[in-house]
C-alpha positions as CSV (number, residue, x, y, z in Angstrom):
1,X,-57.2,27.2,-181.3
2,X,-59.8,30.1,-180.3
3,X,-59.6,33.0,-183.3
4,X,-60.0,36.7,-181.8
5,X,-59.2,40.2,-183.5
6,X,-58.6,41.3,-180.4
7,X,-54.8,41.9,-178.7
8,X,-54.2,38.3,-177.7
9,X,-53.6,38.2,-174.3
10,X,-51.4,35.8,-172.5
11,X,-52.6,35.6,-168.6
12,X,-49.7,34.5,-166.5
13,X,-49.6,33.8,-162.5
14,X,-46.5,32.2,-160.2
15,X,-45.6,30.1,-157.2
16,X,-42.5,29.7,-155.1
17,X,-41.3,33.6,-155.0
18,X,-38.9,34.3,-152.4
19,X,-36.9,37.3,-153.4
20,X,-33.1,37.0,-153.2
21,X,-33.6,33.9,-150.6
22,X,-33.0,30.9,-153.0
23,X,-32.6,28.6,-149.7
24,X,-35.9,29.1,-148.3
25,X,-36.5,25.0,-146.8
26,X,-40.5,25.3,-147.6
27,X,-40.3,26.9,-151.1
28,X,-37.7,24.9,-153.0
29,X,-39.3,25.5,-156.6
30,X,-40.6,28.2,-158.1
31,X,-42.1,28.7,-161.9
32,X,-44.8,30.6,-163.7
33,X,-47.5,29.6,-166.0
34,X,-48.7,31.7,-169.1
35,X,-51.9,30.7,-171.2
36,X,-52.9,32.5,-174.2
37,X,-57.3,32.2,-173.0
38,X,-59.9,34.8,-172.7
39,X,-61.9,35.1,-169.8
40,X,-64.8,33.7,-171.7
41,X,-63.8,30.7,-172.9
42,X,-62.1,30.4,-169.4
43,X,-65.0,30.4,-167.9
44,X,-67.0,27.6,-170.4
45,X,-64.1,25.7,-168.8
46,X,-64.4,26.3,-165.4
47,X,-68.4,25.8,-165.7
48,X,-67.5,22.6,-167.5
49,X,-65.1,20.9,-165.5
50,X,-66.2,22.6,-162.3
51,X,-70.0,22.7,-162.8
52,X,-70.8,22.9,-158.8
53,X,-68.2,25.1,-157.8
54,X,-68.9,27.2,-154.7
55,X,-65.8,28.9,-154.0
56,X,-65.3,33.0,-155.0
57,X,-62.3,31.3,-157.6
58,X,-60.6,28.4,-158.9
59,X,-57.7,27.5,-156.5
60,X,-55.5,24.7,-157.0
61,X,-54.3,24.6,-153.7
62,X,-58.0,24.0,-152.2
63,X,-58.7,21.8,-155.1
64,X,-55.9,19.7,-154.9
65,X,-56.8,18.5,-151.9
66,X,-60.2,16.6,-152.3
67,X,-59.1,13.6,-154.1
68,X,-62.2,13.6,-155.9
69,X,-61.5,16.7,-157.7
70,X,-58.1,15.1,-159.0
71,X,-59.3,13.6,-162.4
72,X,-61.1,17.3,-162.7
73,X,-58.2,18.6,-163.0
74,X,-56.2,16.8,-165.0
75,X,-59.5,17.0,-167.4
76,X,-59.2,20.8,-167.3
77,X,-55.2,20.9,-168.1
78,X,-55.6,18.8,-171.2
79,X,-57.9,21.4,-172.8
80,X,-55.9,23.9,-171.8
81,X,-52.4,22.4,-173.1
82,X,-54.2,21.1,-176.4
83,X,-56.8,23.6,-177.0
84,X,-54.9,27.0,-176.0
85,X,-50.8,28.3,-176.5
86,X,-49.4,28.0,-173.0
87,X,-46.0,27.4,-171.7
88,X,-44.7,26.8,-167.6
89,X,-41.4,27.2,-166.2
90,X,-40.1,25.3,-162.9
91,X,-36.5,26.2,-161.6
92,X,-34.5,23.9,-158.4
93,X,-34.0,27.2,-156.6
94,X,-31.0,25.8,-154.5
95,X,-30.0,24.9,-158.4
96,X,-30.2,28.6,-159.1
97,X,-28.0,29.6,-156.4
98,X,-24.9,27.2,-157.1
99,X,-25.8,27.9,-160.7
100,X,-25.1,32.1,-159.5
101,X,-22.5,30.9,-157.5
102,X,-21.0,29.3,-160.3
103,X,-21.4,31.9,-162.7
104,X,-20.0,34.8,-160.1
105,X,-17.6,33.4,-157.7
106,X,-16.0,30.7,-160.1
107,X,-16.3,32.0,-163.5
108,X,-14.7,35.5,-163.6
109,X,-11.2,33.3,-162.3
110,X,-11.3,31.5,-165.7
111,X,-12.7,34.9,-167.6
112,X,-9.1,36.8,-166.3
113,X,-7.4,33.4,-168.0
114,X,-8.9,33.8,-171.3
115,X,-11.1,30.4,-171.0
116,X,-14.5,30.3,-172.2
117,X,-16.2,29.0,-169.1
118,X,-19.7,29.1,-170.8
119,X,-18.1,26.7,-173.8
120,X,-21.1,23.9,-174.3
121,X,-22.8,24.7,-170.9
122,X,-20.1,23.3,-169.1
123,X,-21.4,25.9,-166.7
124,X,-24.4,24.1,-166.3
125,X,-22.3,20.8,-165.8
126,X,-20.2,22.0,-163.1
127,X,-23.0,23.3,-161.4
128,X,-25.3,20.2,-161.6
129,X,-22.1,18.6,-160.2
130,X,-21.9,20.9,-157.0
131,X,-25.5,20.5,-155.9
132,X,-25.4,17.0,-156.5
133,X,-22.5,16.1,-155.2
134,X,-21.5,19.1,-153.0
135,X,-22.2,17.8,-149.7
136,X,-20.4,14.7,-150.1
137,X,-17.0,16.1,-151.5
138,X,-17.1,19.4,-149.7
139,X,-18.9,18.0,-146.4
140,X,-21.8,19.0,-144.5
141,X,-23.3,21.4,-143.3
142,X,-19.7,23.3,-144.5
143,X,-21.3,23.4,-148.4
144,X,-24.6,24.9,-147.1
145,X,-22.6,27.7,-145.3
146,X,-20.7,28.3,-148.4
147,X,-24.2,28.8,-150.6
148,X,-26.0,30.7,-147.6
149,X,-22.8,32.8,-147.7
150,X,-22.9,33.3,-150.8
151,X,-26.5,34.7,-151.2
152,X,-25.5,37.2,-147.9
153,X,-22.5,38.7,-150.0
154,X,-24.7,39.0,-152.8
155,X,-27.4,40.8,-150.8
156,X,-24.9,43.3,-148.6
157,X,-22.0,43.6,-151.2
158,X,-20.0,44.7,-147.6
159,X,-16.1,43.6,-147.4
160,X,-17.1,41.4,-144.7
161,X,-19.9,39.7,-146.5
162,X,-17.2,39.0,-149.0
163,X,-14.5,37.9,-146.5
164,X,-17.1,35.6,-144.6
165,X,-17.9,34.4,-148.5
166,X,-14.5,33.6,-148.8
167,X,-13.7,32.2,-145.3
168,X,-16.7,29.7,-145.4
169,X,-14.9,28.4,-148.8
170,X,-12.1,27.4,-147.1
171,X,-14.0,25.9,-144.5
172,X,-15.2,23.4,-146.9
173,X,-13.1,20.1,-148.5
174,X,-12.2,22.5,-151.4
175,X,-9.2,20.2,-152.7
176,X,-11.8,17.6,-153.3
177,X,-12.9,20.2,-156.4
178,X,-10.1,22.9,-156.8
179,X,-12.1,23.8,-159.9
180,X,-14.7,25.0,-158.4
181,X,-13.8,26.5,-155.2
182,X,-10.7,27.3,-155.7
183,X,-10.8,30.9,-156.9
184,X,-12.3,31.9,-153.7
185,X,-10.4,29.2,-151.0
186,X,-7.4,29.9,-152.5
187,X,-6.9,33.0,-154.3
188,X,-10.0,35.1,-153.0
189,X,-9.8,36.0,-156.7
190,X,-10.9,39.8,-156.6
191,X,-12.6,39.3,-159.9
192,X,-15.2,37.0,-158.3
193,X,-15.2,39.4,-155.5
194,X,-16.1,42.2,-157.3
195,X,-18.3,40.1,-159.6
196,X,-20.5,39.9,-157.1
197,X,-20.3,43.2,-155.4
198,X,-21.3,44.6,-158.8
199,X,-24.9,46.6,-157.8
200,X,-26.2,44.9,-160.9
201,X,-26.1,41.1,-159.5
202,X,-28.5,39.6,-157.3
203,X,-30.0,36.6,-156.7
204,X,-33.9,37.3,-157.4
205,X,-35.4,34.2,-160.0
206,X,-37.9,36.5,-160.6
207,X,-35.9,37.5,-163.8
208,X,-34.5,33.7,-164.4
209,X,-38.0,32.6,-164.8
210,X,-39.7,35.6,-166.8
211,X,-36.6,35.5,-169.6
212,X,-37.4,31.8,-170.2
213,X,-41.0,32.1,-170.0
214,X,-41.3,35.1,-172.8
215,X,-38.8,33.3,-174.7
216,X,-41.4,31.4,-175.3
217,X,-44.4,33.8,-175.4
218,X,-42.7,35.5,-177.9
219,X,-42.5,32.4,-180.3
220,X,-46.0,31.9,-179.4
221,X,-47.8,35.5,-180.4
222,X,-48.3,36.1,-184.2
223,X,-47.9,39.6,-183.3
224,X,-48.1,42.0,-180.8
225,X,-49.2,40.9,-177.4
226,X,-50.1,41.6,-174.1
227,X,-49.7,40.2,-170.6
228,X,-52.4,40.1,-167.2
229,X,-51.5,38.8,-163.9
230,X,-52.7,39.0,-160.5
231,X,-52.2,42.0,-158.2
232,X,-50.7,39.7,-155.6
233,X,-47.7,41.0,-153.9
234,X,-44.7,38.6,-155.2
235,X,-46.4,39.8,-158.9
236,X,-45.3,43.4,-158.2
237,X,-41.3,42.1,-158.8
238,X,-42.5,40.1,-162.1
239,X,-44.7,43.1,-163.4
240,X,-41.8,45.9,-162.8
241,X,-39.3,43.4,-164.8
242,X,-41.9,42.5,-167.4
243,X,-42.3,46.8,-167.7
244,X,-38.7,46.9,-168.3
245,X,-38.7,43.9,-171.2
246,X,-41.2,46.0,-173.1
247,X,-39.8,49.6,-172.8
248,X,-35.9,48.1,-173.9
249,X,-35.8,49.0,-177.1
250,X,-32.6,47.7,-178.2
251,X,-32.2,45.9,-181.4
252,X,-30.5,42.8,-180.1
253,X,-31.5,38.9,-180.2
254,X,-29.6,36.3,-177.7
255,X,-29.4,32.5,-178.6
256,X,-29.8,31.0,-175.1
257,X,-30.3,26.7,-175.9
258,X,-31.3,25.0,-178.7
259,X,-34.8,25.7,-178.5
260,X,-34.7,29.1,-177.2
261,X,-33.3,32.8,-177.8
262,X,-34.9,35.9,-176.8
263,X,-35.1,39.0,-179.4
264,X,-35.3,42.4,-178.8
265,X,-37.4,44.6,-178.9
266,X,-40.2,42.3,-177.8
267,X,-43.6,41.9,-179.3
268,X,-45.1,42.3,-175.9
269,X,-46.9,45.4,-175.3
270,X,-48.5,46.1,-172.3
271,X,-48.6,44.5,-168.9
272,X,-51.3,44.7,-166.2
273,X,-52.3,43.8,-162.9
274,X,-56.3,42.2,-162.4
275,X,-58.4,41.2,-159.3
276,X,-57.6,37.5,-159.7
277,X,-61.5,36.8,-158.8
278,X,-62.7,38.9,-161.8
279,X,-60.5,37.2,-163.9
280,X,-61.0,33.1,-164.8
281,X,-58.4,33.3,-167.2
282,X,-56.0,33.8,-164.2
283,X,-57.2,31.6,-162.2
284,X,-56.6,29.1,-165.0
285,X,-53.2,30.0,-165.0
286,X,-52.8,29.5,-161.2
287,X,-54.0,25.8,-161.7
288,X,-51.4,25.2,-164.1
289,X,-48.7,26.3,-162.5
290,X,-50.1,25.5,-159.0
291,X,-49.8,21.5,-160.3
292,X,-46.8,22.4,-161.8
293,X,-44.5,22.7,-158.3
294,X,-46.5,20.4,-156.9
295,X,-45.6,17.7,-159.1
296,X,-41.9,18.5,-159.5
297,X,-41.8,18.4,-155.4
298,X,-44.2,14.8,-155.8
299,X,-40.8,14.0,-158.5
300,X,-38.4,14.9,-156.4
301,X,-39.9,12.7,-153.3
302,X,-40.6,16.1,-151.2
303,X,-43.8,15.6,-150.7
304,X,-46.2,13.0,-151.4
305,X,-49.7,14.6,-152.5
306,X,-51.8,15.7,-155.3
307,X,-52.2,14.8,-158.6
308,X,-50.4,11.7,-160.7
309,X,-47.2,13.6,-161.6
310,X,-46.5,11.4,-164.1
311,X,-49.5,11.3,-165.7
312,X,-49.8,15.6,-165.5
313,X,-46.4,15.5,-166.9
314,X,-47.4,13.4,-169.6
315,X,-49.9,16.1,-170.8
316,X,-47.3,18.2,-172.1
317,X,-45.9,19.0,-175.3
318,X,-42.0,19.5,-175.0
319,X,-41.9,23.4,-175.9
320,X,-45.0,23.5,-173.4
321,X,-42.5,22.8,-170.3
322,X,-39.4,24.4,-169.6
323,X,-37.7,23.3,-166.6
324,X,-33.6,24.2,-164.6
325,X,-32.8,21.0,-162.5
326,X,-29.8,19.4,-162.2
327,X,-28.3,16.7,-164.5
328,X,-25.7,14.7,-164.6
329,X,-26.4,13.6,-168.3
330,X,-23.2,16.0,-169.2
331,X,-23.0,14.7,-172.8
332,X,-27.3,15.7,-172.9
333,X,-26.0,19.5,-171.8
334,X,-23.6,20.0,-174.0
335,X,-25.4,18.9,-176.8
336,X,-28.8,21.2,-175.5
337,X,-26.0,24.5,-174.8
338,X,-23.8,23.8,-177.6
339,X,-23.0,27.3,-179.6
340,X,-25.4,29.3,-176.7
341,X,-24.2,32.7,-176.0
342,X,-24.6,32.5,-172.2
343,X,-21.5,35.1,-171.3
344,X,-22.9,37.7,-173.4
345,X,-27.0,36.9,-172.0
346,X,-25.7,37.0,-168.1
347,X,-23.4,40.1,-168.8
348,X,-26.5,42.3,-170.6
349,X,-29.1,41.3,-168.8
350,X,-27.0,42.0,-165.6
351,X,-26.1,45.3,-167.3
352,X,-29.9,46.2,-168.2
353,X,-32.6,44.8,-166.4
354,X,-31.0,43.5,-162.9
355,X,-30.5,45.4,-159.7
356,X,-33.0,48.8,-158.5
357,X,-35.3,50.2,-161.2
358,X,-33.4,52.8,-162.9
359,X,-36.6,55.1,-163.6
């Protein structure tokens, strides 16, 4: 890989951001992209891959359309996933959600009972096993009520947010899975209820997705580092959090999977917003993650467009792709979450970096 004296810089960009609406029907994925890559050599790539480019900047969006520009492309990811450190992160938003809803309407119930919910990411399993199977068992359109529910009492934290919450539980088939609905159908645990009415909780992935993506970044950088992304709009949530990762200056590390933990403080050191069209290296980072969605909504039979998504997927290394779907492989989870410290990530990073800036 490239050699420079200089600060390495990782360049980052994102797609999918919808604030605290996890149920938005036209953005069901979101992720980010980071690649360590100067503008220089980004633009020997660009020039190379993209000799008679007109445009003002590289856009996978407009790209990915001409099906002549597909092998491009795909050309233009390899060098950057064997040539340069990168990593992308793609999250099932309506995953997210029963994975939140999970974590702050069901697991405070166990909590008070002195059961380690988070034990071997069964978490994770009983979540997988809601939004899979949660229309069937708990019916139709009843279990999309609950979760859009849900996400309201998280936004307006009001005692009739959380009695609607609780009301559109019992609305569903909850016997059919007493486990998981059942602290809010039939004991309106306050626990949950004040879980979620805590100021700190909210339902933004903006934090979801940065904690796994500099979990990796931070592997990545010999040293310190820094971070540049677009001045876009939906950035402004990512740079605020990614301000807050580097001025915590706690000594505390988290072991979140297997292959991840997050250690603080970080060896990120600056963040900062660019023009996108002065900046290639960005723009390189908006075609990664750009065919990023667009091949997990190609995977998931959303859409039907784009590149190959099995050959793009087969570009990457395994630490280079970091994805939250649901499985049903439970045996897979527990082995991946096994000895994780999820409780203790959820309750400090809900504690320190969720909710309104505290500056």
């Amino acid at each position: 890989m490239p050699k420079s004296t200089e600060t390495e810089c990782f360049r980052i960009d994102e797609s999918g951001y919808t604030g605290y609406d996890l149920l938005n029907p036209d953005q069901r994925f979101q992720g980010a992209s980071a690649v360590a890559i100067s503008d220089e050599e980004a633009t020997r790539l660009i020039n190379e891959h993209f000799p008679r480019l007109q445009a003002p900047e590289l856009k996978y969006r407009l790209l990915s359309r001409r099906k002549s520009n597909h092998q491009r492309l795909l050309s233009l990811q390899r060098d950057l996933l064997t040539q340069y450190k990168s990593v992308t992160y793609i999250c099932d938003k309506r995953f997210l959600l029963v994975l939140m809803f999970v974590d702050y309407a069901v697991e405070p119930f166990y909590y008070e009972k002195g059961m380690d919910f988070y034990a071997d990411g069964q978490n994770y399993a009983m979540a997988s096993l809601l939004t899979l199977a949660g229309p069937t068992l708990l019916g139709q359109p009843a279990f999309d009520n609950l979760l859009i529910a849900f996400q309201n009492a998280v936004k307006e934290k009001t005692p009739l947010a959380l009695k609607a919450l609780v009301d559109a539980a019992r609305a569903t088939r909850w016997r059919e899975f007493p486990e998981a609905l059942g602290p809010l159908a039939q004991f309106a645990a306050p626990e949950c209820l004040k879980a979620i009415a805590d100021p700190g909780v909210d339902t933004d992935a903006a934090l979801v997705v940065l904690q796994s993506l500099i979990s990796r970044t931070e592997v990545m950088s010999d040293g310190p580092y820094r971070i540049e992304h677009d001045q876009s709009k939906n950035l402004l949530r990512y740079h605020e959090l990614l301000q807050r990762f580097i001025d915590h200056d706690q000594n505390i590390e988290f072991r979140q999977t297997q292959i991840a933990s997050v250690k603080f403080p970080l060896k990120l050191t600056e963040v900062t917003q660019v023009d996108s069209k002065a900046s290639p290296a960005v723009q390189l980072a908006d075609v990664m993650i750009g065919a990023a969605i667009e091949a997990a909504y190609n995977m998931t039979g959303l859409r039907t467009s784009g590149l190959d998504p099995e050959v793009l997927m087969s570009l990457y290394a395994e630490n280079q792709f970091i994805h939250l779907t649901p499985s049903l492989d439970f045996e897979e989870q527990r082995r991946f979450r096994e000895g994780t410290q999820a409780a203790e990530v959820i309750d400090y990073f809900t504690t320190n970096f969720f909710g309104p800036s505290k500056s």
